[in-house]
C-alpha atoms as an extended CHARMM CRD file, in Angstrom:
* protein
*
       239  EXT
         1         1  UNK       CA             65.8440000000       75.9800000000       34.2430000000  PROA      1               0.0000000000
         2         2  UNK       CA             65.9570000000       72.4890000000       33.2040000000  PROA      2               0.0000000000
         3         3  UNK       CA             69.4410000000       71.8420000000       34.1110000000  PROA      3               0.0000000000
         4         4  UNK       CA             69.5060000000       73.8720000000       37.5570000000  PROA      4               0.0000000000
         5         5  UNK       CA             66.4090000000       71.2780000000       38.6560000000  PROA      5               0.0000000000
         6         6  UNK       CA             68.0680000000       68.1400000000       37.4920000000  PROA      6               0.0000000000
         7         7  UNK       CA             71.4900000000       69.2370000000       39.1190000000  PROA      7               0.0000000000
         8         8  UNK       CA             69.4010000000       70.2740000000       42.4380000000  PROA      8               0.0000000000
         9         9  UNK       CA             68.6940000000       66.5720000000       42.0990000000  PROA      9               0.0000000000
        10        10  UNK       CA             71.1020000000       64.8310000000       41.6990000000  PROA      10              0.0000000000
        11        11  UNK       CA             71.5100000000       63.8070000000       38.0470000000  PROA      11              0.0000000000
        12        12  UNK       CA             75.9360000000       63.9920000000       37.2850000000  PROA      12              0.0000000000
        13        13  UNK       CA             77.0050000000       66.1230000000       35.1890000000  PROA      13              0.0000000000
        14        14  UNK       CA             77.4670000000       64.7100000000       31.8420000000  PROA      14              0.0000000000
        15        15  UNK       CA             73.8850000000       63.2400000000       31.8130000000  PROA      15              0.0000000000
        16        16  UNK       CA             72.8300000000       66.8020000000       32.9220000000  PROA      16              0.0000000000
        17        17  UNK       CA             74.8460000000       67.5390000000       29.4920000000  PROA      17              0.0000000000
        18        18  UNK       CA             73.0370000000       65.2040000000       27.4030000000  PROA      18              0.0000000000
        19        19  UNK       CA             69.6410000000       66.3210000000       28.7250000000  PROA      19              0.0000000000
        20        20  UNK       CA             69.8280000000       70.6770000000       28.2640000000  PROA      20              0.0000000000
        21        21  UNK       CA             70.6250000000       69.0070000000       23.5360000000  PROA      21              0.0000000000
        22        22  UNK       CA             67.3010000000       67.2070000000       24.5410000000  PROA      22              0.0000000000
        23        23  UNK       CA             65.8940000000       70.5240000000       25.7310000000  PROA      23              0.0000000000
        24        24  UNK       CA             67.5020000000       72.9550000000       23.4820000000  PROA      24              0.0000000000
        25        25  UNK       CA             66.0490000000       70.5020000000       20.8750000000  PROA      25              0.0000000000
        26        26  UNK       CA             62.6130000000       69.0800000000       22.3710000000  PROA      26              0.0000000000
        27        27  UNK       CA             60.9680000000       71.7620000000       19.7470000000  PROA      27              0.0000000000
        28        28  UNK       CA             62.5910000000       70.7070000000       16.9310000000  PROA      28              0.0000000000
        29        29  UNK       CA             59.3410000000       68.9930000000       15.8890000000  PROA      29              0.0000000000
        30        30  UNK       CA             57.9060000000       72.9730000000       15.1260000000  PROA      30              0.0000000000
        31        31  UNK       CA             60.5850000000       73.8140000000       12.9760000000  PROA      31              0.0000000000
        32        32  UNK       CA             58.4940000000       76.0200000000       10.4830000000  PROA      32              0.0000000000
        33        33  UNK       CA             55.9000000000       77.1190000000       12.6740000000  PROA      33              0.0000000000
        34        34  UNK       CA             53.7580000000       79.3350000000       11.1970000000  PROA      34              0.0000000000
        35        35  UNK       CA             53.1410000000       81.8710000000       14.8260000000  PROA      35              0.0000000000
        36        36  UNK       CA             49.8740000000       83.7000000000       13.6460000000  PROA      36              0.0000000000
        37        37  UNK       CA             48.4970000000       80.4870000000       12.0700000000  PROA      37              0.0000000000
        38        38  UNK       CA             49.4400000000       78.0070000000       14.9170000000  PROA      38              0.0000000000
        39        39  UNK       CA             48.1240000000       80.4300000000       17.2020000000  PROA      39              0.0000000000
        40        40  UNK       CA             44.7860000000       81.0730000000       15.3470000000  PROA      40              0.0000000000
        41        41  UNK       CA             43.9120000000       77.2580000000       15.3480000000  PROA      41              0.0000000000
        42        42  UNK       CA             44.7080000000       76.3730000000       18.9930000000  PROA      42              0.0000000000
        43        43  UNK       CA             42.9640000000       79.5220000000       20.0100000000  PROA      43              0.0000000000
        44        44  UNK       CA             40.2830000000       78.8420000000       18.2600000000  PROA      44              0.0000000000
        45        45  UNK       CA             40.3780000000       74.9540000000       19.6800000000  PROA      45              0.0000000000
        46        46  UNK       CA             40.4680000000       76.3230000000       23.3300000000  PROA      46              0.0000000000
        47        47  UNK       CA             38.2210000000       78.7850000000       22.8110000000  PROA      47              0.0000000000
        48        48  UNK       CA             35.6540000000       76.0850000000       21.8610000000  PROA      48              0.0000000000
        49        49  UNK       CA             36.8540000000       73.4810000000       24.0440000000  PROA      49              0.0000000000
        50        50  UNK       CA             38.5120000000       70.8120000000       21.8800000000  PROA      50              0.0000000000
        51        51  UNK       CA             41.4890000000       68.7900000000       22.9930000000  PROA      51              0.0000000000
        52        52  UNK       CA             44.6150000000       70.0440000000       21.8390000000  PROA      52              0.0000000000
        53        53  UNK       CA             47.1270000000       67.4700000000       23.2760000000  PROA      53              0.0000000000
        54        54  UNK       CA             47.1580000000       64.1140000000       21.6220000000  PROA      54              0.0000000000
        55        55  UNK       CA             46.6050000000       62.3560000000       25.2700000000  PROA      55              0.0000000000
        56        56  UNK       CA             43.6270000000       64.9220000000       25.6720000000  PROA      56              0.0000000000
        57        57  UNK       CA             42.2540000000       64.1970000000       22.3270000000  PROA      57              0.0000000000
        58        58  UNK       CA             42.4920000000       60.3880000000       22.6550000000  PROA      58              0.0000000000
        59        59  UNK       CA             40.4810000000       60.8070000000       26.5220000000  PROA      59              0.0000000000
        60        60  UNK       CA             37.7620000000       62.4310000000       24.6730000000  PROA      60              0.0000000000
        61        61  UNK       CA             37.9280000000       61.0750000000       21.0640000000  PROA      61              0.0000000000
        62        62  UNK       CA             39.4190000000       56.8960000000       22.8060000000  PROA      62              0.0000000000
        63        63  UNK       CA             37.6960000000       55.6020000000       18.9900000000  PROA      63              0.0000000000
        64        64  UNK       CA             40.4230000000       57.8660000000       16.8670000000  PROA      64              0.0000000000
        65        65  UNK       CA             43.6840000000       55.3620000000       15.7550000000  PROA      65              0.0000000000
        66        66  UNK       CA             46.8140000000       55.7940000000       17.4700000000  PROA      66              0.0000000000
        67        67  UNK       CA             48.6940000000       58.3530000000       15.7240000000  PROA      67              0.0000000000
        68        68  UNK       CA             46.4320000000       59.3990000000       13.6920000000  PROA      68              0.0000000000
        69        69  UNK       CA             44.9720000000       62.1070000000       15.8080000000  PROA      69              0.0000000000
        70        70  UNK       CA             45.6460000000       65.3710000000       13.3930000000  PROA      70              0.0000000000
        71        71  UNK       CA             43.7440000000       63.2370000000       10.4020000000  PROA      71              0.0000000000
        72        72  UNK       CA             40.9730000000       62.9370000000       13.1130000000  PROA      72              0.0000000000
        73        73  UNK       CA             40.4590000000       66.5760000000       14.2830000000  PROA      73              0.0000000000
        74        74  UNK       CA             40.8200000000       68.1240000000       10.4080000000  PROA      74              0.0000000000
        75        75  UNK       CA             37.5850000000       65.5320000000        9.7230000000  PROA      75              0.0000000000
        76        76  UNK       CA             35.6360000000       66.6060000000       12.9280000000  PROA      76              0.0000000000
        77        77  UNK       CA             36.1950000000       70.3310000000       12.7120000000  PROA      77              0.0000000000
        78        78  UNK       CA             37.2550000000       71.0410000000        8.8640000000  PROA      78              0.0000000000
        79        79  UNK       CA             34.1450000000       72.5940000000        8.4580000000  PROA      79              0.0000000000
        80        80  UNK       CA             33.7160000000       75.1100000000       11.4100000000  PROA      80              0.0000000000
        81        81  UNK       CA             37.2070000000       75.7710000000       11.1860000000  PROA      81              0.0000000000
        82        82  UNK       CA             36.9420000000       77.3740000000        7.5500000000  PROA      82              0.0000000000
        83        83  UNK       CA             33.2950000000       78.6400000000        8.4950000000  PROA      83              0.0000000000
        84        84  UNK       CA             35.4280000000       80.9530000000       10.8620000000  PROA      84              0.0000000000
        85        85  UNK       CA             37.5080000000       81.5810000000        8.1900000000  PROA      85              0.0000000000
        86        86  UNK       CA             40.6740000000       79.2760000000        9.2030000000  PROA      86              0.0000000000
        87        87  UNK       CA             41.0360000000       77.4110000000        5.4250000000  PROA      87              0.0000000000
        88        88  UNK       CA             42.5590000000       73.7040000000        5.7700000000  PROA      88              0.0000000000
        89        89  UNK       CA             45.3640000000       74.3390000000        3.5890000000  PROA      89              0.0000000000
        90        90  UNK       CA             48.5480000000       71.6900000000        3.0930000000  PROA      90              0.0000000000
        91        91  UNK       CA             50.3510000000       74.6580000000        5.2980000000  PROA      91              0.0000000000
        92        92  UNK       CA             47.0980000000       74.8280000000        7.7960000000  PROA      92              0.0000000000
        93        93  UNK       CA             47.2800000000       71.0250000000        8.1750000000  PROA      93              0.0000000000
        94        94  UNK       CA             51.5700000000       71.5530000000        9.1070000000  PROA      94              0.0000000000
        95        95  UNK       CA             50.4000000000       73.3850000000       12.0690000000  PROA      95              0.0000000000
        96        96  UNK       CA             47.7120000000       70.9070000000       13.6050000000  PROA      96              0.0000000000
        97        97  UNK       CA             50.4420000000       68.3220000000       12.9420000000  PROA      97              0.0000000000
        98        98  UNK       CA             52.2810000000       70.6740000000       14.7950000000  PROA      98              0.0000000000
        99        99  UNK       CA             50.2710000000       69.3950000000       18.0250000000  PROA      99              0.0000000000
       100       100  UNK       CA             48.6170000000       66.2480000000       17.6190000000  PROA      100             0.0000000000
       101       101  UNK       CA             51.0280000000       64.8090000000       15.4110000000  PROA      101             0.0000000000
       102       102  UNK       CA             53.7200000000       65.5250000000       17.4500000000  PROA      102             0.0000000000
       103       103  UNK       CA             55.3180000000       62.6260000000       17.6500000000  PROA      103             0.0000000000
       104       104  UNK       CA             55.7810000000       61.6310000000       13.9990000000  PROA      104             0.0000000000
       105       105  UNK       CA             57.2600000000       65.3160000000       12.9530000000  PROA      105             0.0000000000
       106       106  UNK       CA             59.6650000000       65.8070000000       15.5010000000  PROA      106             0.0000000000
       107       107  UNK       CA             60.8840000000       62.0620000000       13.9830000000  PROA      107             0.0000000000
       108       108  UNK       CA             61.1310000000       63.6230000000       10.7480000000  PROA      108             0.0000000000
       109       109  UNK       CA             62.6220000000       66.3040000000       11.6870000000  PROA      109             0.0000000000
       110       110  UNK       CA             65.1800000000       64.7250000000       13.9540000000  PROA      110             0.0000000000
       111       111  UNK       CA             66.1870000000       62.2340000000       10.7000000000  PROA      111             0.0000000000
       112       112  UNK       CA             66.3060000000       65.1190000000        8.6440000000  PROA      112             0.0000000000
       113       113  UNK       CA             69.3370000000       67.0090000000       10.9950000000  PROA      113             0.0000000000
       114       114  UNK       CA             70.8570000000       63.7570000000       12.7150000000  PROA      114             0.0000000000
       115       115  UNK       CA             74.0030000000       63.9380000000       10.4380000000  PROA      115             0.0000000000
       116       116  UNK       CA             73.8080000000       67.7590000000       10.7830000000  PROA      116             0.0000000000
       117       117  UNK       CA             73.7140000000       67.3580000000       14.9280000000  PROA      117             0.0000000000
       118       118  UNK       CA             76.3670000000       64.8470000000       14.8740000000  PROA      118             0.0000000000
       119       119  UNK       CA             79.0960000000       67.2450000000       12.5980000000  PROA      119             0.0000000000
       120       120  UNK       CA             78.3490000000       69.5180000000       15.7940000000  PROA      120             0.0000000000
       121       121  UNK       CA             79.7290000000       67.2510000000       18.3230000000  PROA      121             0.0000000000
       122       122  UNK       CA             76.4770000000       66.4190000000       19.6560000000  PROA      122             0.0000000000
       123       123  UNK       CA             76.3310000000       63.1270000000       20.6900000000  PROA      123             0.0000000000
       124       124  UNK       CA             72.4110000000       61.5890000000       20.3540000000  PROA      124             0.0000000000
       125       125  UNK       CA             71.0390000000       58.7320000000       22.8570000000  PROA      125             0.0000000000
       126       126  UNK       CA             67.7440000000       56.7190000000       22.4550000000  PROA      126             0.0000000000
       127       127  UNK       CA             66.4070000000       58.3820000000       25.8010000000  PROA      127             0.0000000000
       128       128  UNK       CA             66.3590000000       61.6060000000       24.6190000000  PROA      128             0.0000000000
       129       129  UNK       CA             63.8870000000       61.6330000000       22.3240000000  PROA      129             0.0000000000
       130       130  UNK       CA             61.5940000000       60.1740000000       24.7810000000  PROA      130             0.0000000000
       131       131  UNK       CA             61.9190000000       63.0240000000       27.1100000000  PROA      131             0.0000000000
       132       132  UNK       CA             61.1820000000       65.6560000000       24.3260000000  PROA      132             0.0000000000
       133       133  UNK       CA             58.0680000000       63.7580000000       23.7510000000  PROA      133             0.0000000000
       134       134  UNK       CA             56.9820000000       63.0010000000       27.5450000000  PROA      134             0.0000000000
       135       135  UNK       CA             54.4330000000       66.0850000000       27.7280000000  PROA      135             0.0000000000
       136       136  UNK       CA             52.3790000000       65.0790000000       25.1370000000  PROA      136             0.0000000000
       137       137  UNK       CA             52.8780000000       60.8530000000       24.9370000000  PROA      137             0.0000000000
       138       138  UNK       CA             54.0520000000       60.0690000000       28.5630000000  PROA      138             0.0000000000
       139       139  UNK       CA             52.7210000000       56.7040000000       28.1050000000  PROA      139             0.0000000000
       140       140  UNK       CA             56.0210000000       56.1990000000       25.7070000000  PROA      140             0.0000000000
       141       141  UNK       CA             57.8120000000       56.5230000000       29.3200000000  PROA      141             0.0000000000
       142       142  UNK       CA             55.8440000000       54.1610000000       30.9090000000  PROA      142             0.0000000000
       143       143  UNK       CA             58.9500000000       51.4290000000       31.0980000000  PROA      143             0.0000000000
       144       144  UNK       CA             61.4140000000       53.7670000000       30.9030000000  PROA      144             0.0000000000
       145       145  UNK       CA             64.5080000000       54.0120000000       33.6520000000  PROA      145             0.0000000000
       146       146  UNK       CA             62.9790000000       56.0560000000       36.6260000000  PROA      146             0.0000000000
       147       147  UNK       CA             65.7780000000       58.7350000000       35.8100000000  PROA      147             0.0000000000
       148       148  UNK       CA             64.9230000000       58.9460000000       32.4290000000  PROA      148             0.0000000000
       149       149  UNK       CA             61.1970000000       59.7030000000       33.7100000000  PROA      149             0.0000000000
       150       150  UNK       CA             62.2560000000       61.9160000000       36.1100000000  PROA      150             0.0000000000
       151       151  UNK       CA             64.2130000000       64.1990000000       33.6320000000  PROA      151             0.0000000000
       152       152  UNK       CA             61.2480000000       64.0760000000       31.2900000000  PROA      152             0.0000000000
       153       153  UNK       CA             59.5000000000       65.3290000000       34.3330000000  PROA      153             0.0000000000
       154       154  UNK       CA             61.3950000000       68.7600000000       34.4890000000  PROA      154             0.0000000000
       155       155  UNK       CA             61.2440000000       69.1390000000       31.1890000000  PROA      155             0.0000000000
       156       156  UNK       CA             57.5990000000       69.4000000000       31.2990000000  PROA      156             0.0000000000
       157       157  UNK       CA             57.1810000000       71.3520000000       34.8640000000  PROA      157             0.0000000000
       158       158  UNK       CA             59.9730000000       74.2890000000       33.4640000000  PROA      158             0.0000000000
       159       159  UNK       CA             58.9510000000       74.2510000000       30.2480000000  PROA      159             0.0000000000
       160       160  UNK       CA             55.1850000000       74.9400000000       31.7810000000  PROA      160             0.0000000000
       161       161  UNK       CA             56.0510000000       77.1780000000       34.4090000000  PROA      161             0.0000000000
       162       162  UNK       CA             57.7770000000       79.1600000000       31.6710000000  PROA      162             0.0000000000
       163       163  UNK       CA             54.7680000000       78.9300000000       29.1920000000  PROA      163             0.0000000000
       164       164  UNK       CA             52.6000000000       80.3540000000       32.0050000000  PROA      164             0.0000000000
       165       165  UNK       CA             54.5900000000       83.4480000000       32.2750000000  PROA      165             0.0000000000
       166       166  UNK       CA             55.0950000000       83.8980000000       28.8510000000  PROA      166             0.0000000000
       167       167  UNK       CA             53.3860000000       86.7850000000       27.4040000000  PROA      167             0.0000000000
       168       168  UNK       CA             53.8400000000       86.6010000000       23.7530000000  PROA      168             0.0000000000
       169       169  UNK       CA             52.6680000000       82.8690000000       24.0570000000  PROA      169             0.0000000000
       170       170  UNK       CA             49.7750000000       83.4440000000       26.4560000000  PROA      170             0.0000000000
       171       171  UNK       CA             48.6310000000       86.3530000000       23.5500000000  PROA      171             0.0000000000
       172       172  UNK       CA             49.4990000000       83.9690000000       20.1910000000  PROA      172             0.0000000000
       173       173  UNK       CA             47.4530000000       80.2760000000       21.1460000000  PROA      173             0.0000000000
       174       174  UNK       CA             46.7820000000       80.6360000000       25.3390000000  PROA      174             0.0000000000
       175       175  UNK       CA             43.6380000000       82.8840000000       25.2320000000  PROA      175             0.0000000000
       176       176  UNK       CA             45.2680000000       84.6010000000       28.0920000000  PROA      176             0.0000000000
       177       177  UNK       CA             45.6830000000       88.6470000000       28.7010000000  PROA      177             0.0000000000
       178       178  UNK       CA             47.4570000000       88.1760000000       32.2790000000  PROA      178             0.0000000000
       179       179  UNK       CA             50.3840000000       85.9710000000       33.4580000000  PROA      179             0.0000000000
       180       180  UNK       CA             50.1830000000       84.9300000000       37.1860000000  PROA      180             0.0000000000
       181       181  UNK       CA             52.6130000000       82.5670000000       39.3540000000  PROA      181             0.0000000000
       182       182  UNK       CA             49.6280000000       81.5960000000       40.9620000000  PROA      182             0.0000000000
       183       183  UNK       CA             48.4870000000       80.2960000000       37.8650000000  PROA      183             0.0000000000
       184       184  UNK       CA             51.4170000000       78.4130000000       36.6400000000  PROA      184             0.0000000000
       185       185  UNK       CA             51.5340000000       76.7210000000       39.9220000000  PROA      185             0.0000000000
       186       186  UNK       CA             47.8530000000       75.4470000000       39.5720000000  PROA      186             0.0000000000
       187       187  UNK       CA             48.5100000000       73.9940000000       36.0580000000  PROA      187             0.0000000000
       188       188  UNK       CA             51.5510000000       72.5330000000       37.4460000000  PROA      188             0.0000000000
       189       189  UNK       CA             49.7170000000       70.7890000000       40.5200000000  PROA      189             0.0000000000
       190       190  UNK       CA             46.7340000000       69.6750000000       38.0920000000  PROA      190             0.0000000000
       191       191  UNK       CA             49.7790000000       68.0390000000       36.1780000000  PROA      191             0.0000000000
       192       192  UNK       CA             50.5630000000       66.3120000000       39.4650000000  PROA      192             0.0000000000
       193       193  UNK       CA             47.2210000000       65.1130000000       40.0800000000  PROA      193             0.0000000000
       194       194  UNK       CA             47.0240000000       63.7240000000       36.2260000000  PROA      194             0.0000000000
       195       195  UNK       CA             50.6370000000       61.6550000000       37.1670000000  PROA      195             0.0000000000
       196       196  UNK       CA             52.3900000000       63.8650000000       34.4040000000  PROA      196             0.0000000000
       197       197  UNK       CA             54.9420000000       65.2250000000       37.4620000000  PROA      197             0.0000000000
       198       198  UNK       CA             55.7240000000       64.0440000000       40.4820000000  PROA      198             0.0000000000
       199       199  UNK       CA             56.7460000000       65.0180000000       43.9400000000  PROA      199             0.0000000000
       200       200  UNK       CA             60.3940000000       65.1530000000       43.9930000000  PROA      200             0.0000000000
       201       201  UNK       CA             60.3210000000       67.4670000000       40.8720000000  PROA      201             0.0000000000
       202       202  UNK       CA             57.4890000000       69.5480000000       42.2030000000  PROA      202             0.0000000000
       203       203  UNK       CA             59.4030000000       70.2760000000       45.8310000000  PROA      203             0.0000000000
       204       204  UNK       CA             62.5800000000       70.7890000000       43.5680000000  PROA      204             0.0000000000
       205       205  UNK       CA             61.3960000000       73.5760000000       41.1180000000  PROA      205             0.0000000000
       206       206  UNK       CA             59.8860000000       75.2720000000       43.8660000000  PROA      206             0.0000000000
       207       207  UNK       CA             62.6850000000       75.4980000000       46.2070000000  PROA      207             0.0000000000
       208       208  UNK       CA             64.6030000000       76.9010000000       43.1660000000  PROA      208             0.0000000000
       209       209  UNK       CA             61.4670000000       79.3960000000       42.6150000000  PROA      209             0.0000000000
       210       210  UNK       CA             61.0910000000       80.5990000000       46.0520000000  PROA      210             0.0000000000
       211       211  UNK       CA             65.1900000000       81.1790000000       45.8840000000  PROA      211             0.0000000000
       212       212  UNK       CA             65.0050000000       83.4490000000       43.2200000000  PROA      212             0.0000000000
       213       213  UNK       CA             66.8070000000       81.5430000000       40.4790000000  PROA      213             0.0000000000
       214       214  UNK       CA             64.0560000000       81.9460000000       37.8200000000  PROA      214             0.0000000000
       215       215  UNK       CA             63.4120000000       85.5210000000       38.4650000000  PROA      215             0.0000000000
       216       216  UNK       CA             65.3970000000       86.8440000000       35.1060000000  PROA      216             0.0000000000
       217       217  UNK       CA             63.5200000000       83.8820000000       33.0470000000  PROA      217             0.0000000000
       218       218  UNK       CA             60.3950000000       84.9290000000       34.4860000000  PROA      218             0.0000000000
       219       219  UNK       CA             60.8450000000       88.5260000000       33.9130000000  PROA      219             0.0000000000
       220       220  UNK       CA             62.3090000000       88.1660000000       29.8920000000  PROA      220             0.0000000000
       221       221  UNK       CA             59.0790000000       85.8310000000       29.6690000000  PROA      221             0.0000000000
       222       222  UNK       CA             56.9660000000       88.5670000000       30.7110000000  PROA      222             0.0000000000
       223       223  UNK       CA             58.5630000000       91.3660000000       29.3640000000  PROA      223             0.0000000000
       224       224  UNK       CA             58.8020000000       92.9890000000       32.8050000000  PROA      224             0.0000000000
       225       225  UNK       CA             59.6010000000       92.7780000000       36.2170000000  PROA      225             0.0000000000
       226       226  UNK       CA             57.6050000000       90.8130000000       38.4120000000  PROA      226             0.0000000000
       227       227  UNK       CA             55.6980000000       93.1000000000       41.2090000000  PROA      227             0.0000000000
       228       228  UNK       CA             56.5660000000       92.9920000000       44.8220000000  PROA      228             0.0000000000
       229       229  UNK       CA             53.3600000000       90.8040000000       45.4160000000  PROA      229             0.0000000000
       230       230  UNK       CA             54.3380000000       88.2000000000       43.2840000000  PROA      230             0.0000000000
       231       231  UNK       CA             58.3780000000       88.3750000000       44.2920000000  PROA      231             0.0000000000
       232       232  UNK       CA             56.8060000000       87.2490000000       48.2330000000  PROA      232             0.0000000000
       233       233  UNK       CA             54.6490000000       84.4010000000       46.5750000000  PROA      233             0.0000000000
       234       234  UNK       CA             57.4680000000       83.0840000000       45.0940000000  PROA      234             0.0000000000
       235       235  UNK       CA             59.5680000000       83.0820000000       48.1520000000  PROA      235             0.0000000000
       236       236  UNK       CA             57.0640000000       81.4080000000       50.3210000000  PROA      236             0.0000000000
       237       237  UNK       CA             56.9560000000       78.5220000000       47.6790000000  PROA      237             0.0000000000
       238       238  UNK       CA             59.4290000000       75.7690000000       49.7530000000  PROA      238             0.0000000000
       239       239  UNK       CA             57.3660000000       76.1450000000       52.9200000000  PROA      239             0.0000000000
């Protein structure tokens, strides 16, 4: 998805290359994740209403240090957590890191494989960690190159359009029974509003929606086909 947006504008090919190792990589920083223990913390976080981004957190929480937003939560919440019988165990703690302390594990995790990535052929730039990290710290963009934002950009809106159609995901940490395009499309537009995405990206993965190049994606995500009702949505998206 990532690639057929940043081709549909523009981007050459071997920097459309370099950016679908950033993607195939930007969750490197979960390496280990524990599904049924990740997803019973943030479920029970959005279920009560707590931040679960670190830009979220630090809107509501602006007195916790930068960076050390995980320490902050486990304080705040340790408590009602293991009251609901979540225990804040060293692997417990992993998966809230997992989150809010996004930033510093995927760092450890990309020094950890570097040499491995490298053997592979894979060639690593500066920029690229910046785009896996946009969704969660786009203020670390904030002088970047305006391609290097925009890239970031789809990154974000496919990997979100995706996450809204994604059953198993929607089940695990989402709260969510039901996957709709029309919700996808609202979180994507809030994201617009909030200056995480912006136009040019939004008109692009839309066009490519309502031509029916994510329809497979959408589908696997779901687990089924999407009904007729849905199908016409997506078509009239580029109007």
């Amino acid at each position: 998805m990532c690639a057929a947006v940043a081709s549909a504008l523009g981007h050459e090919k071997e920097r459309v290359r370099q950016y679908q190792i950033a993607c195939l990589l930007h969750d490197l920083g979960r390496a280990g994740l524990d599904r049924r223990l990740f997803g019973k913390i943030w479920s029970w976080a959005k279920a009560h209403g707590i931040p679960t981004r670190p830009r979220e957190w630090r809107a509501v929480h602006p007195e916790t240090k930068y960076g050390r937003e995980t320490e902050a939560f486990i304080v705040r919440y340790r408590q009602a957590l293991e009251a609901d019988g979540i225990l804040i165990t060293p692997w417990a703690k992993e998966q809230i890191e997992m989150r809010l302390g996004y930033a510093r594990r995927l760092a450890r995790r990309l020094r950890t494989v570097r040499s491995s990535i490298a053997r592979m052929g894979v060639r690593w730039e500066s920029w690229m960690q910046g785009v896996m990290l946009y969704y969660y710290y786009p203020e670390k963009l904030a002088g970047a190159r305006p391609w290097v934002k925009e890239l970031a950009e789809v990154l974000v809106a496919c990997e979100q359009f995706e996450a809204y159609s994604n059953q198993r995901r929607g089940r695990d940490y989402y709260v969510r029974n039901k996957e709709t395009i029309i919700e996808a499309f609202a979180y994507l537009e809030k994201l617009q509003r909030d200056g995480i995405l912006g136009a040019r990206v939004m008109k692009a993965l839309k066009q490519l929606a309502a031509s029916g190049c994510f329809d497979g994606i959408i589908a696997e995500a779901r687990g089924r086909r999407m009904t007729a009702s849905e199908r016409q949505l997506l078509r009239r998206m580029e109007r």
